[in-house]
ZAMARGU-4260 file (C-alpha; in steps of 0.2 Angstrom, whole numbers, plus 5000, padded with zeros to 4 digits):
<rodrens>
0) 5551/5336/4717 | 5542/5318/4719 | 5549/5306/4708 | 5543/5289/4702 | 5552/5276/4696
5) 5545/5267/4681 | 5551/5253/4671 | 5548/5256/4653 | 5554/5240/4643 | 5556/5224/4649
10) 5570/5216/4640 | 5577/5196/4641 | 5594/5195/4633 | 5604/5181/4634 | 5613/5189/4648
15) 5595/5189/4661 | 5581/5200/4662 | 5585/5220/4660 | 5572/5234/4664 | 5572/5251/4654
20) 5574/5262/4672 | 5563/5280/4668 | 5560/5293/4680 | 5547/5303/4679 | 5548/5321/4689
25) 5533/5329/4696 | 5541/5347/4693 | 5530/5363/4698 | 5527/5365/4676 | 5521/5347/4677
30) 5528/5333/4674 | 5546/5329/4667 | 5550/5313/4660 | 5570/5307/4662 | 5571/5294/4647
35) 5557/5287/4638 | 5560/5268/4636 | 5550/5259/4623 | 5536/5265/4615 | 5519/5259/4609
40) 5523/5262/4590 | 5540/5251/4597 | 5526/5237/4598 | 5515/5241/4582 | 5530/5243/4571
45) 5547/5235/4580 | 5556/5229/4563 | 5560/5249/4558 | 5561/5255/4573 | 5571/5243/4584
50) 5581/5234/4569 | 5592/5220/4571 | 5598/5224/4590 | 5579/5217/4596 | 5587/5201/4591
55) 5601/5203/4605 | 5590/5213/4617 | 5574/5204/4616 | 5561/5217/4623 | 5545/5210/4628
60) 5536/5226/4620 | 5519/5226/4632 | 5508/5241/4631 | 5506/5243/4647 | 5524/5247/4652
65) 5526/5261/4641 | 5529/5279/4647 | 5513/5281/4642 | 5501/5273/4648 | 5511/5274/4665
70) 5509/5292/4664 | 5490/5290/4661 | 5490/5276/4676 | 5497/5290/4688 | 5483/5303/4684
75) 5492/5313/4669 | 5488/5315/4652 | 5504/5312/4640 | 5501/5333/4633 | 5506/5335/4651
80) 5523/5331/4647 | 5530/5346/4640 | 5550/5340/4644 | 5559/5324/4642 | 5578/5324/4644
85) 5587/5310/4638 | 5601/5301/4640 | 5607/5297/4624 | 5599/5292/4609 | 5599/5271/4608
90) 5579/5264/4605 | 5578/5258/4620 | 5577/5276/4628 | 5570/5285/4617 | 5556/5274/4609
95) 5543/5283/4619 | 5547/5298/4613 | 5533/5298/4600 | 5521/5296/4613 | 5521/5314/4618
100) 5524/5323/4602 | 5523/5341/4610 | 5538/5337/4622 | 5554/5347/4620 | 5566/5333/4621
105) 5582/5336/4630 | 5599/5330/4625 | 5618/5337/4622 | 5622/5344/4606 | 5636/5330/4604
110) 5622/5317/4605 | 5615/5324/4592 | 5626/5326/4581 | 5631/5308/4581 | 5615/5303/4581
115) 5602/5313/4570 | 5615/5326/4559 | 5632/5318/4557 | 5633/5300/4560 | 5650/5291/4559
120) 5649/5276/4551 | 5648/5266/4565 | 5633/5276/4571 | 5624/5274/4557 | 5621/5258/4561
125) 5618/5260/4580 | 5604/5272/4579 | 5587/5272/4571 | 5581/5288/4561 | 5562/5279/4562
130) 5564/5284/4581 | 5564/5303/4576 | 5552/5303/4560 | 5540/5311/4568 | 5551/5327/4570
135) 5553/5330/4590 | 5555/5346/4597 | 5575/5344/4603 | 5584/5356/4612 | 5603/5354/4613
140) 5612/5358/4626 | 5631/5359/4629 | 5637/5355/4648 | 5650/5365/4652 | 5657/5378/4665
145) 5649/5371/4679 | 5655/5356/4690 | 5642/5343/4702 | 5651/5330/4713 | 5667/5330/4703
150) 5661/5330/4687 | 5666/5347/4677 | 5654/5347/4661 | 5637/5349/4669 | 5622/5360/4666
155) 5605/5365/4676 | 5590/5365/4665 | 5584/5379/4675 | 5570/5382/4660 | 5564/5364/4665
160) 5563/5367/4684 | 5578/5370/4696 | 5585/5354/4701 | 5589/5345/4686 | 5605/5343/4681
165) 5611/5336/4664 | 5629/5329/4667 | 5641/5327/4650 | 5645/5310/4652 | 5650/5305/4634
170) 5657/5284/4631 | 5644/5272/4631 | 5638/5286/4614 | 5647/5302/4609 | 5637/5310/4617
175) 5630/5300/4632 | 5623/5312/4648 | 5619/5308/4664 | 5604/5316/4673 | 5603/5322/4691
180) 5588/5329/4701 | 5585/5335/4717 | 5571/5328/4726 | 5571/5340/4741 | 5580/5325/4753
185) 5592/5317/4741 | 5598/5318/4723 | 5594/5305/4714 | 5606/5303/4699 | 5602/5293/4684
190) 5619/5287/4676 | 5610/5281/4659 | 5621/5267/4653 | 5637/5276/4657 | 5638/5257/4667
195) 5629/5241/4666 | 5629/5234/4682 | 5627/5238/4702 | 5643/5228/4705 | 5653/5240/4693
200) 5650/5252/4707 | 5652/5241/4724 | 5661/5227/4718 | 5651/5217/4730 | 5644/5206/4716
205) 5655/5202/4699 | 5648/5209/4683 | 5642/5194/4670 | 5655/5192/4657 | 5642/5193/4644
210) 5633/5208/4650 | 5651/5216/4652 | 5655/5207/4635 | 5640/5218/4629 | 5642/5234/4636
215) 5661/5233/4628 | 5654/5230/4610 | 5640/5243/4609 | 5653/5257/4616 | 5657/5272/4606
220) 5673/5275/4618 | 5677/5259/4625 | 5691/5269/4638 | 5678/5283/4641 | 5668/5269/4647
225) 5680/5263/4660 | 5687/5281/4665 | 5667/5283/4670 | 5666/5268/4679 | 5682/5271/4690
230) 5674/5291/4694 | 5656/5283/4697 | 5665/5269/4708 | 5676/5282/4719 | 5658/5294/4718
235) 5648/5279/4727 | 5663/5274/4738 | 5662/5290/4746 | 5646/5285/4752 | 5636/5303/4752
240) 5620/5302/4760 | 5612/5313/4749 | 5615/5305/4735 | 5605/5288/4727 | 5613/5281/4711
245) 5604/5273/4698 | 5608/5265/4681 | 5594/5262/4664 | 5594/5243/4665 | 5597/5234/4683
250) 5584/5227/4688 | 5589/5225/4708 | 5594/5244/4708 | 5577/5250/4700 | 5569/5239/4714
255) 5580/5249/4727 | 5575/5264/4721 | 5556/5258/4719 | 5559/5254/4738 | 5566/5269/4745
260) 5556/5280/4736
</rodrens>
């Protein structure tokens, strides 16, 4: 399966400039989008949909970065998209979402749960029910009884296409995923914002205080969090050669991919 790495949301925090990181999956059934980033009614309406958080995130909002109009850009037309999978459910991955109202939008049960059914307090004011109005098509799953690479909760979404893998990964949100497909010569595995950072995974370069000061505030399980940087740390150190890990929001490791795609 070809897959293109698409940035779908600049944003310019006080912490430097961040990308919203979306695959997008050319699959025998069409293609499959892996987030959604922001969306154009993110850019027509951002007060209900992004709330106070675009203060802190800054997104530039620009038309032509949506999922959208990418996907128009490469040839497709949005009612191609008949699957997204998700993440989790924070704006900034699932503005687009909108956009391609006909999608089944894939996601763990937990995520929803906290998100759209039975928010905690603290939930309540994370996420943004104007980002689901227009009644999605979800599909909840529930990864379990399978293992990838070390990781025990994980399920193929085999009525998607074989290849893609959604991985319980839950910290940054309750119920937070990680998403892995095979391209045919490597997996490429998108790790959402289960980490913020490239340097959380090598340690070659340190991770900003205020982007890890960030990542610490807006986490639903703050030792989750680390307990999935130490396992995505030992799972890079061991340096498979069939395996490319990428993140939502670094910019230099959506360059790398961009690069080696």
């Amino acid at each position: 399966m070809k897959v293109h790495h698409l940035n779908c949301g600049t944003m310019l925090p006080l912490t430097g400039a961040l990308v919203c990181h979306v695959l997008l999956v050319e699959t025998p059934g069409g293609p499959v989008l892996v987030d959604s980033g922001f969306g154009l009614r993110d850019i027509a309406e951002p007060g209900p949909r992004l709330g106070p958080a675009r203060r802190l995130i800054r997104p530039v909002l620009r038309a032509e970065e949506t999922a959208a109009r990418q996907v128009e850009a490469l040839g497709f037309r949005r009612e191609d998209v008949r699957h997204i999978v998700v993440t989790h459910f924070d704006a900034d991955h699932i503005g687009g979402l909108s956009d391609f109202p006909d999608a089944r939008v894939h996601t763990t049960a937990a995520e929803v749960l906290g998100a759209v059914t039975a928010p905690s307090r603290q939930e309540r004011f994370r996420y943004r029910p104007a980002q689901w109005a227009h009644g999605p098509k979800l599909v909840e799953h529930t990864p379990d009884g399978e293992a990838w690479r070390g990781f025990a909760a994980a399920r193929e979404l085999d009525a998607i296409a074989p290849g893609i893998v959604l991985i319980s990964l839950p910290g940054h949100t309750r119920g937070h995923a990680c998403v892995a497909v095979d391209t045919g010569s490597r997996w490429v595995l998108h790790a959402g914002d289960s980490f913020y950072h490239r340097g959380t995974l090598d340690g070659r370069a340190p991770v900003p205080r205020a982007l890890r000061a960030m990542e610490n505030l807006v986490a639903y399980d703050l030792k989750r969090v680390r307990d999935n940087h130490a396992r995505l740390a030992e799972l890079y150190r061991r340096g498979d050669s069939d395996l490319f890990v990428v993140n939502a929001h670094d910019p230099v490791l959506y360059e790398r991919a961009r690069g080696t795609a």
